[in-house]
C-alpha positions, 0 to 999 in steps of 0.5 A: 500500500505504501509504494500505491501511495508513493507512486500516486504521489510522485505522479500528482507532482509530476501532472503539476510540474507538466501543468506549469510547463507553458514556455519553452524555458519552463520545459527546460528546467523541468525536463532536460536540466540536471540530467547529467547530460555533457554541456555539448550533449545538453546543448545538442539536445536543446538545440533539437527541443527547441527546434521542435517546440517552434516548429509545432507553436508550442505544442505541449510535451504531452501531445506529442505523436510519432507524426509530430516526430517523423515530420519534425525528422523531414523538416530537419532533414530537408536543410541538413544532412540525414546524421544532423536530423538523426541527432535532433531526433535524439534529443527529442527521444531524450526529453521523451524519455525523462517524462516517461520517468516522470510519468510511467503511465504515459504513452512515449511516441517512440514506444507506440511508432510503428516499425518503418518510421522507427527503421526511418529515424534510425538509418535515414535512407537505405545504405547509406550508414558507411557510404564514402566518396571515391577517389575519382569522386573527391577529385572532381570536387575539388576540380569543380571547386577550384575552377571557380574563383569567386571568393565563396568557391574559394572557401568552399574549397579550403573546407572540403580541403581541411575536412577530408585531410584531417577528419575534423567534425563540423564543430571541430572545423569551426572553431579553428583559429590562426592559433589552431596552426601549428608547424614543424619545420624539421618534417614540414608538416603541418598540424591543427590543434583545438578541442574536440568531441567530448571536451577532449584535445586534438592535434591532427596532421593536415595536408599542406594545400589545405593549409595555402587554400585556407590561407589563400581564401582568407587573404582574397576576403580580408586582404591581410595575412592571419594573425592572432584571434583570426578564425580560419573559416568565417561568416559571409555575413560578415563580408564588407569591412567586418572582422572575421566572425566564426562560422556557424555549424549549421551554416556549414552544413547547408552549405556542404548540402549545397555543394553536394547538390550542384556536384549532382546536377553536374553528374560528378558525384553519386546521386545518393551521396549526402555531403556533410562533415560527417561524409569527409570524415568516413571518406577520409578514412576510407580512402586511407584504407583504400591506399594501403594505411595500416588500419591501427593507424587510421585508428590513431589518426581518427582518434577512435578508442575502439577500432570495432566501431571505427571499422562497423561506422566509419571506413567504407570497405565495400570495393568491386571485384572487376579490377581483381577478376581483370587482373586474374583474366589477363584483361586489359 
């Protein structure tokens, strides 16, 4: 009788606490504060609510449907790669489950979803999970790329340059600065250096035409050299007269969106190739192993504790047999 008391108690204080809820800010503090969360998973998964709760007018918590998911997937997906609407539905998915804490009696949407839109949230689109660029792919990106000089072109270039010659993450990419370069003269090899996923440092190698197309897109914007404080990828926003200003994430992402789409219309690139930083990192490390790199290596270089994982999500392995039977037929 006792836990029949507790129980009903706990859910009146719960149906009062979700009674109260009438904002965006009040979701927040009952919802997702002190849950534990990494401030860069906090702050995803709040991106991801808030995003919701615009979209839907504010539509209470309580109320949502796996309808109101699924639509909230396409939209996101719409304007960002299939992995950022995928982390958005994780952040709803994680608020969903704190009120089924909350309230064990009510009905989480992602319990009662049906079983296609559960494969839909979790994959995207069918084979698409480990897919990388090839060699000739990426070459003819970086050839369309630098055949335009215009100054967009430019930067769009040193992104994909630096992106698919380290492996950086989006944000890893933003946040980098003239005091992010790093050189040694002894090698002649550069690096790059800041603070990664999970708060945790990095210092990778980049490749030194990543490095001179960076240098060039900046100095064709600014027309100054790097100094101190000066980050390497900018807003365009900010073009006439202004210091540089940081580029945003989710600008990144529209624009990589936006490059991969032209390159489709050009039938330079697979159709079902989605670009993202997430597409260059896997291709990096594909193209590693493609070229002969032992895999502990790339392991090393991707900054993965568990090569299981690196080889199951990140490395696309999946190559014809047509040049090995050509070669074992004697076919020119």
């Amino acid at each position: 009788m006792n836990d029949l008391v507790t129980l009903q108690n706990k859910a009146l204080e719960a149906i009062k606490h979700f009674q109260e809820i009438k904002s965006f800010e009040d979701l927040k503090m009952w919802l997702m504060q002190g849950r534990g969360l990494s401030p860069e998973t906090y702050n995803s998964y709040m991106e991801a609510v808030k995003q919701f709760y615009t979209l839907f007018n504010g539509l209470h918590p309580l109320q949502w449907t796996p309808a109101h998911i699924e639509e909230f997937y396409d939209v996101i997906k719409k304007k960002n790669s299939i992995r950022t609407a995928q982390i958005r539905i994780s952040g709803i998915k994680k608020i969903c489950s704190n009120i089924k804490e909350l309230m064990p009696f009510w009905d989480n949407p992602f319990d009662v979803m049906n079983t296609s839109v559960q494969s839909k949230l979790a994959t995207g689109e069918k084979g698409k999970k480990k897919i990388a660029l090839y060699k000739k792919e990426l070459q003819s990106v970086l050839e369309y790329l630098k055949s335009d000089n215009t100054l967009k072109a430019k930067q769009n270039y040193a992104m994909i340059m630096t992106l698919v010659t380290t492996g950086l993450r989006a944000q890893e990419l933003c946040n980098l600065d003239y005091d992010s370069l790093e050189h040694d003269p002894d090698s002649d090899i550069w690096y790059l250096k800041g603070i990664g996923k999970g708060s945790k440092p990095f210092h990778v190698e980049v490749h030194p035409d990543a490095v001179t197309a960076s240098h060039e897109a900046f100095t064709a914007r600014f027309k100054r050299d790097w100094k101190q404080g000066d980050f390497l990828f900018w807003s365009l926003e900010n073009y006439h007269g202004k210091p540089p200003v940081r580029m945003n994430k989710s600008v990144l992402w529209i624009r990589l969106k936006d490059i991969g789409n032209q390159l489709k219309e050009q039938g330079l690139i697979r159709k079902e190739l989605e670009f993202s930083a997430h597409l260059f990192r896997r291709s990096y490390l594909s193209l590693l192993s493609r070229e002969g790199m032992q895999t502990v290596e790339i392991q090393r270089h991707s900054r993965h504790s568990n090569i299981e994982t690196l080889i199951s999500h990140y490395i696309d392995l999946t190559e014809s047999t047509r040049p090995y039977l050509d070669n074992i037929l004697g076919v020119a």
